[in-house]
MARKOL-495892 format. One record per residue (C-alpha): residue number from 1; residue in one letter; z, y, x. Coordinates in pm, whole numbers, plus 32768, in hexadecimal, padded with zeros to 4 digits. Each point is the difference from the previous one (the first is absolute). Last residue first. Layout:
MARKOL-495892
<pt num="NUM" residu="A" c3="Z" c2="Y" c1="X"/>
...
//
This chain:
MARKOL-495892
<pt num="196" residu="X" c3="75A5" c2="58D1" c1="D84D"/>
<pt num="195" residu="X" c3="7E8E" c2="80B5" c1="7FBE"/>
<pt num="194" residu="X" c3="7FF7" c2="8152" c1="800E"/>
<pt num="193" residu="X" c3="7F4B" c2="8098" c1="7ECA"/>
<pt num="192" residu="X" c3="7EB6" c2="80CE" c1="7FFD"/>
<pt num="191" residu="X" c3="7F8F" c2="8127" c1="7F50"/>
<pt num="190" residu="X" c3="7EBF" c2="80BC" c1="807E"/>
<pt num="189" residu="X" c3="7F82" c2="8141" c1="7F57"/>
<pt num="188" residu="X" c3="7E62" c2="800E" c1="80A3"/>
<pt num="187" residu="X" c3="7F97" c2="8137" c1="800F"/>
<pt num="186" residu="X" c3="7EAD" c2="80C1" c1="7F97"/>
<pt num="185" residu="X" c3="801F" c2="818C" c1="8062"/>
<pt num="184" residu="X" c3="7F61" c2="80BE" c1="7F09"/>
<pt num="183" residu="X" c3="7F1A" c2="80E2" c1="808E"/>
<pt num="182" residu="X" c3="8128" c2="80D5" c1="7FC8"/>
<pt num="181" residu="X" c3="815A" c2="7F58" c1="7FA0"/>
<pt num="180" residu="X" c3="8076" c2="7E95" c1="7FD0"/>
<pt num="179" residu="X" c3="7F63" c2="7ECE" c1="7F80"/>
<pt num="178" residu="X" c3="8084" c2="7EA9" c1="7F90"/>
<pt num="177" residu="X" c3="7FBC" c2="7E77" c1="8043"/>
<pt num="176" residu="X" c3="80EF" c2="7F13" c1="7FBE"/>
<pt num="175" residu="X" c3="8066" c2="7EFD" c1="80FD"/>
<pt num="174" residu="X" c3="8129" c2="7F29" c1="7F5F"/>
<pt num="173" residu="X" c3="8106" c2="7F0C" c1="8056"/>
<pt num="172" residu="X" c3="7FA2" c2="7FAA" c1="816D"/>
<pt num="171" residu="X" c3="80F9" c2="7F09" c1="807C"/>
<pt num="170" residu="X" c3="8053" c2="806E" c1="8143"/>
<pt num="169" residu="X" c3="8095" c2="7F29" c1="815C"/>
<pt num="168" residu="X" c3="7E72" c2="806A" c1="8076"/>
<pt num="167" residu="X" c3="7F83" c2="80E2" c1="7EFB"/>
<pt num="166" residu="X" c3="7F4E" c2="80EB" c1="80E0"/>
<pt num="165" residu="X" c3="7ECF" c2="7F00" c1="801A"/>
<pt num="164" residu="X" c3="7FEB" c2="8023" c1="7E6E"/>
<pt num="163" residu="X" c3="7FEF" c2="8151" c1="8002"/>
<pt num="162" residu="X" c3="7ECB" c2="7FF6" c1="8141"/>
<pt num="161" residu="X" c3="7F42" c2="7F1B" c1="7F02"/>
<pt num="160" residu="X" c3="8019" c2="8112" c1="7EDD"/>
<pt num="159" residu="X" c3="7F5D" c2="80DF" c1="80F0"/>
<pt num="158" residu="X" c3="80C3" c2="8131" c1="80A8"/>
<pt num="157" residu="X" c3="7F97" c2="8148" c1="809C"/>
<pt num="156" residu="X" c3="80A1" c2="809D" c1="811C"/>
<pt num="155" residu="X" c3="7FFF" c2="8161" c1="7FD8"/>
<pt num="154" residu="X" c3="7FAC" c2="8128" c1="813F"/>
<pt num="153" residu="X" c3="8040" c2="815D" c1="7F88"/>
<pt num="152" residu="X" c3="7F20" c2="8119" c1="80CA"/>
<pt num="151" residu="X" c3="7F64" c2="8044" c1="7EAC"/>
<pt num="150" residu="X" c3="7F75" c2="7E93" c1="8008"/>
<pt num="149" residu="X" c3="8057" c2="7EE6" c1="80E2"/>
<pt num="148" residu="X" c3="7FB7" c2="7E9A" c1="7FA6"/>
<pt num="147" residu="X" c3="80E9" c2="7EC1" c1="806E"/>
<pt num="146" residu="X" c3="7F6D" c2="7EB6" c1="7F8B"/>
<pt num="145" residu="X" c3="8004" c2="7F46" c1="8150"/>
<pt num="144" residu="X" c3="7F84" c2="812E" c1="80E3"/>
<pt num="143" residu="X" c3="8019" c2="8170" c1="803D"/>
<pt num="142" residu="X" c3="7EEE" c2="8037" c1="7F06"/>
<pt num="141" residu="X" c3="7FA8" c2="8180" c1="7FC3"/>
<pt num="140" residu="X" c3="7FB7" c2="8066" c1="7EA1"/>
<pt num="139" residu="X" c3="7FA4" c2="7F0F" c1="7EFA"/>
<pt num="138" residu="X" c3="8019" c2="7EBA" c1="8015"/>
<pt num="137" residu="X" c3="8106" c2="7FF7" c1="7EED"/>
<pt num="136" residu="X" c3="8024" c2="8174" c1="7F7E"/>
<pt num="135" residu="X" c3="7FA1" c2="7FB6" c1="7E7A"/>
<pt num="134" residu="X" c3="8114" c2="7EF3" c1="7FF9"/>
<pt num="133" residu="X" c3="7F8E" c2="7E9F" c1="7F92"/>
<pt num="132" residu="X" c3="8097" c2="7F8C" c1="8144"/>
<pt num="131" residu="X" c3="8140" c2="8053" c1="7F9E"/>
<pt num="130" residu="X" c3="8125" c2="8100" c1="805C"/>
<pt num="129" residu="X" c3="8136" c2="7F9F" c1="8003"/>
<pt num="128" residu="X" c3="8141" c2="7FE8" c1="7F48"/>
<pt num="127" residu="X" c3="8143" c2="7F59" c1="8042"/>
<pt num="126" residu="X" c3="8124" c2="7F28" c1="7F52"/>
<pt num="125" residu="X" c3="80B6" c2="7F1A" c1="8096"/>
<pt num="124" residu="X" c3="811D" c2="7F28" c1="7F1A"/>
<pt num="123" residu="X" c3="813B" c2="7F55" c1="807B"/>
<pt num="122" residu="X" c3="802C" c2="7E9D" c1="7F8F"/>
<pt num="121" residu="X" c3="8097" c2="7FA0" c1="8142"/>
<pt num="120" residu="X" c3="808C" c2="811B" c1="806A"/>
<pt num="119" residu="X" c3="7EED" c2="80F5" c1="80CB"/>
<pt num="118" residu="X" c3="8063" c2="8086" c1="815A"/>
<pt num="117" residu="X" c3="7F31" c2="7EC0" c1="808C"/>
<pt num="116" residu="X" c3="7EC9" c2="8033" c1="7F2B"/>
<pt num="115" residu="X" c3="7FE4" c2="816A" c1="8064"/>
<pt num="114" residu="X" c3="7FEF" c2="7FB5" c1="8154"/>
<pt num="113" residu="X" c3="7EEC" c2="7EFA" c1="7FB2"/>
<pt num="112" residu="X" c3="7F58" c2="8122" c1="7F1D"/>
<pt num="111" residu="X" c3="800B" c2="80B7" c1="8155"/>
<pt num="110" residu="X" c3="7FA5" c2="7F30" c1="80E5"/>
<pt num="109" residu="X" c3="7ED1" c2="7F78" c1="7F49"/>
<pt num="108" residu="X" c3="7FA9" c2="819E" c1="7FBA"/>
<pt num="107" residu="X" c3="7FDD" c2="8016" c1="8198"/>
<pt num="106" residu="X" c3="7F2F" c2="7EFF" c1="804F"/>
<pt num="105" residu="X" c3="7F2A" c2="8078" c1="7EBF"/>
<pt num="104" residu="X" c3="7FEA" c2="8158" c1="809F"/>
<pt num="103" residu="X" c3="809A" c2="810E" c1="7FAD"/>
<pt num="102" residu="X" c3="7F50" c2="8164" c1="7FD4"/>
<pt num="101" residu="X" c3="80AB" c2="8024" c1="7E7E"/>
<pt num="100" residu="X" c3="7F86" c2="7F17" c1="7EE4"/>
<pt num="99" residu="X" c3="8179" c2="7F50" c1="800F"/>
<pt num="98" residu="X" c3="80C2" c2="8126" c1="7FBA"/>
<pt num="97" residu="X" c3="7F46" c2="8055" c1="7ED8"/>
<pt num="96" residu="X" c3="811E" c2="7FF1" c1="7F11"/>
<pt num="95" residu="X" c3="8134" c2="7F2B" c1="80A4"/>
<pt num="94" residu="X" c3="80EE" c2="7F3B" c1="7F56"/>
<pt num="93" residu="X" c3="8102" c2="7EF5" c1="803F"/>
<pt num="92" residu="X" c3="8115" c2="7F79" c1="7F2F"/>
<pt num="91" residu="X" c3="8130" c2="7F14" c1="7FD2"/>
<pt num="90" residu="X" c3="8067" c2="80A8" c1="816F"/>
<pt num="89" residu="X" c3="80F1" c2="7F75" c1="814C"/>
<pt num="88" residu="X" c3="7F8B" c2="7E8E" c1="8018"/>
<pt num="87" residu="X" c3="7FFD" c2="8000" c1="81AC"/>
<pt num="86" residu="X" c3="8073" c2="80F8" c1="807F"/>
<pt num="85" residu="X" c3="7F85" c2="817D" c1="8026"/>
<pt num="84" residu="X" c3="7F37" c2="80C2" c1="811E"/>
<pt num="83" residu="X" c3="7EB2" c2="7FA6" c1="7F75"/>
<pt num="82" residu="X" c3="7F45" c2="7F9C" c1="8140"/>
<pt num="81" residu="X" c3="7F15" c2="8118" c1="806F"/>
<pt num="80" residu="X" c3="7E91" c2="8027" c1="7F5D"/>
<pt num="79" residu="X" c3="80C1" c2="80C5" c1="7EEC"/>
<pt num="78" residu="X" c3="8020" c2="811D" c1="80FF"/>
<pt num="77" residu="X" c3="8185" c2="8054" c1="7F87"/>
<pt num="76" residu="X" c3="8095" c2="816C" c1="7F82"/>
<pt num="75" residu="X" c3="8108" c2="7FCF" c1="7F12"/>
<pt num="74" residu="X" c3="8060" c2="8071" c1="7E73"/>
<pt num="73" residu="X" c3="8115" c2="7F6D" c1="7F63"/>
<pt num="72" residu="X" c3="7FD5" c2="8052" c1="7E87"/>
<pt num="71" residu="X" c3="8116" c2="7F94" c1="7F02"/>
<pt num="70" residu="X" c3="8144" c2="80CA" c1="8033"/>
<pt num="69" residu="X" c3="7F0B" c2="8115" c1="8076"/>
<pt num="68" residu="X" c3="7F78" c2="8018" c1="7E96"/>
<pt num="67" residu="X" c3="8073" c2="814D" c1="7F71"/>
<pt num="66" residu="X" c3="7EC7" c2="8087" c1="7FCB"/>
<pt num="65" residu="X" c3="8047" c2="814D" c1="8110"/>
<pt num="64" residu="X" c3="808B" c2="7EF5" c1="80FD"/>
<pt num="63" residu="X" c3="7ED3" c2="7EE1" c1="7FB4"/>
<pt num="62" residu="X" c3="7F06" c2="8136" c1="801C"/>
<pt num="61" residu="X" c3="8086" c2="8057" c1="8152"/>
<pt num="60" residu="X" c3="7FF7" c2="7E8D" c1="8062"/>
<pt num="59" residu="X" c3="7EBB" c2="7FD7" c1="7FAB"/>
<pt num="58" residu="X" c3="7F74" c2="812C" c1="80A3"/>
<pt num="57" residu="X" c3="80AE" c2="7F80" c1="8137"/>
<pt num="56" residu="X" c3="7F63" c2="7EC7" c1="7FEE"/>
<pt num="55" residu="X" c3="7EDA" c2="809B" c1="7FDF"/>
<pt num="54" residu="X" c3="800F" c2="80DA" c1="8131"/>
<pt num="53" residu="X" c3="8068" c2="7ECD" c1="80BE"/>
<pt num="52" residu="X" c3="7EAA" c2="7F85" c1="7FD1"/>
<pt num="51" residu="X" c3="8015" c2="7E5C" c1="804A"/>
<pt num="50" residu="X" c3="80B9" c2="7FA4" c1="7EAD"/>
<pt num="49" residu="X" c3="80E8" c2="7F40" c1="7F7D"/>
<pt num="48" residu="X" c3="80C0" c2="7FDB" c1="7EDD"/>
<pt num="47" residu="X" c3="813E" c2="7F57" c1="7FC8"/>
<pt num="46" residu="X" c3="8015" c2="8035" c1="7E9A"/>
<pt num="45" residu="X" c3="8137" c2="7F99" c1="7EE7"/>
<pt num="44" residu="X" c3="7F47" c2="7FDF" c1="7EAE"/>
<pt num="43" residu="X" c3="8094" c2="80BF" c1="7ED8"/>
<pt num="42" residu="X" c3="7EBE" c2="8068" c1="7F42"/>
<pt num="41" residu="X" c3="8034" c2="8154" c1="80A4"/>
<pt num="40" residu="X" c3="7FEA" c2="7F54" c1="8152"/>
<pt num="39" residu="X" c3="7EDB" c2="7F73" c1="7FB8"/>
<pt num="38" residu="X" c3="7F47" c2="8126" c1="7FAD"/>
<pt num="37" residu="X" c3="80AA" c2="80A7" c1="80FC"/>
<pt num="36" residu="X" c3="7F50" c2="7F0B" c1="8106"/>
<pt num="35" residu="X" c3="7EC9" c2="8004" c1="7F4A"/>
<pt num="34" residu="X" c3="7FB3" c2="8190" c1="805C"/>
<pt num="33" residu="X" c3="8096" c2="7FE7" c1="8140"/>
<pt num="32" residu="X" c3="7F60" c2="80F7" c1="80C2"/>
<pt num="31" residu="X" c3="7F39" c2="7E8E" c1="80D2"/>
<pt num="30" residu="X" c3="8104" c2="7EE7" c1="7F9D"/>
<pt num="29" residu="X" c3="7F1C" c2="7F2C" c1="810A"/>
<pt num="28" residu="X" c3="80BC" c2="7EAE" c1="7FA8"/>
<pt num="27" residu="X" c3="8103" c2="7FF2" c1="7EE4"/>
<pt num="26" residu="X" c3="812B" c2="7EFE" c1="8018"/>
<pt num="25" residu="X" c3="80A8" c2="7FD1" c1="7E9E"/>
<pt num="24" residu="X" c3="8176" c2="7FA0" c1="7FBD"/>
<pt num="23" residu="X" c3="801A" c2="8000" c1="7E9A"/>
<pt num="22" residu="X" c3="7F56" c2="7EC2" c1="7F47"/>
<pt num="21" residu="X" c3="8023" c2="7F77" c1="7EB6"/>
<pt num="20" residu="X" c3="7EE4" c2="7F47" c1="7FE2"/>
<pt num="19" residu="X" c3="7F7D" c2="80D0" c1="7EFE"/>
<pt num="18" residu="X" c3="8072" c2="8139" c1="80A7"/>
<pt num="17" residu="X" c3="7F35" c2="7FC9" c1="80FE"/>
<pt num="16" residu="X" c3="7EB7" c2="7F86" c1="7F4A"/>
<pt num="15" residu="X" c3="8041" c2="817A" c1="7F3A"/>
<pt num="14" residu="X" c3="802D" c2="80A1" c1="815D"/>
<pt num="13" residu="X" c3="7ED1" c2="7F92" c1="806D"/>
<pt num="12" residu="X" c3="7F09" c2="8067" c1="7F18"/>
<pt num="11" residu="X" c3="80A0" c2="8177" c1="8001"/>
<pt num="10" residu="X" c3="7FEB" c2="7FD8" c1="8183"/>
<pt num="9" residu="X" c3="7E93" c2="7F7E" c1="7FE8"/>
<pt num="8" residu="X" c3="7F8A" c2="8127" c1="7ECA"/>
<pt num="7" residu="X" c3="807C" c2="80C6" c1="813A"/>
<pt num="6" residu="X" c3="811F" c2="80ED" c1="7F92"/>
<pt num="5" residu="X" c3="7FC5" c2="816F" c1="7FD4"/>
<pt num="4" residu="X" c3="800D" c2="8110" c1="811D"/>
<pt num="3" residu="X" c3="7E99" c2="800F" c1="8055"/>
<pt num="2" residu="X" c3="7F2C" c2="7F2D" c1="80FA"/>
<pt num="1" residu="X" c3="7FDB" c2="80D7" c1="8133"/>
//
């Protein structure tokens, strides 16, 4: 659906990363996999997850033929389940577009606050969404708070102000605006820091 390249966000990512001198990297919604063998080609160790078993088993066919199934563990998990890891387990977290998907703010909370506790203290969350300055915001269908379908897809759009209420336990380090694709998209790249 979105090419074979990197995301401009994984590429983004990996350099604050590799900056910090990070290796053990969660990824959220790893969709085919396009970031996650980015990453893993810049040397990362993945755990990525994903809800479509069919692209999880993309991306482990493509980590065999690549040479990067040393690197990539690839598992099936509804991301609105507990994270099934300890406490402290990653220096990194990323997800592109995970967050905009049908979930509600209830349900995103839970999430970053599962997120937060896999996290070292230090560790760095990255993720992109789409914003409220996007062309398909109130637009389409409303199924309520800020979540819009169009094409059969249903996104849930985010404010500044609903970034900073995701921060809880986060400092937010940057929210720079960027767009993607046809139309284009307008996303938000998010990049906040556990606190101790």
């Amino acid at each position: 659906m979105f090419g074979l390249d990197p995301s401009q966000a994984a590429i983004e990512a990996a350099k604050k990363f590799k900056k910090a001198g990070f290796r053990k990297i969660l990824e959220l919604g790893g969709g085919q996999g396009r970031d996650t063998h980015f990453f893993a080609s810049e040397g990362f160790e993945m755990m990525v997850f994903d809800y479509s078993q069919s692209g999880l088993d993309a991306i482990k066919a493509k980590a065999e033929a690549l040479g990067h199934s040393r690197l990539i563990t690839a598992i099936r998990h509804d991301v609105r389940e507990p994270l099934p890891f300890e406490n402290k387990e990653f220096d990194g977290c990323y997800s592109h577009m995970l967050f905009c998907m049908a979930l509600t703010t209830e349900e995103i909370e839970r999430i970053s606050a599962e997120i937060r506790r896999v996290l070292k203290p230090g560790g760095i969350h990255i993720y992109t969404v789409r914003h409220t300055g996007d062309a398909h915001y109130q637009s389409g269908i409303h199924h309520g708070e800020d979540l819009y379908e169009n094409g059969g897809f249903v996104v849930h759009f985010f404010s500044r102000e609903k970034v900073r209420r995701l921060a809880e336990g986060f400092e937010i380090l940057g929210i720079d605006e960027f767009e993607e694709g046809e139309l284009p998209r307008k996303l938000y790249r998010v990049t906040m820091r556990k606190k101790d």
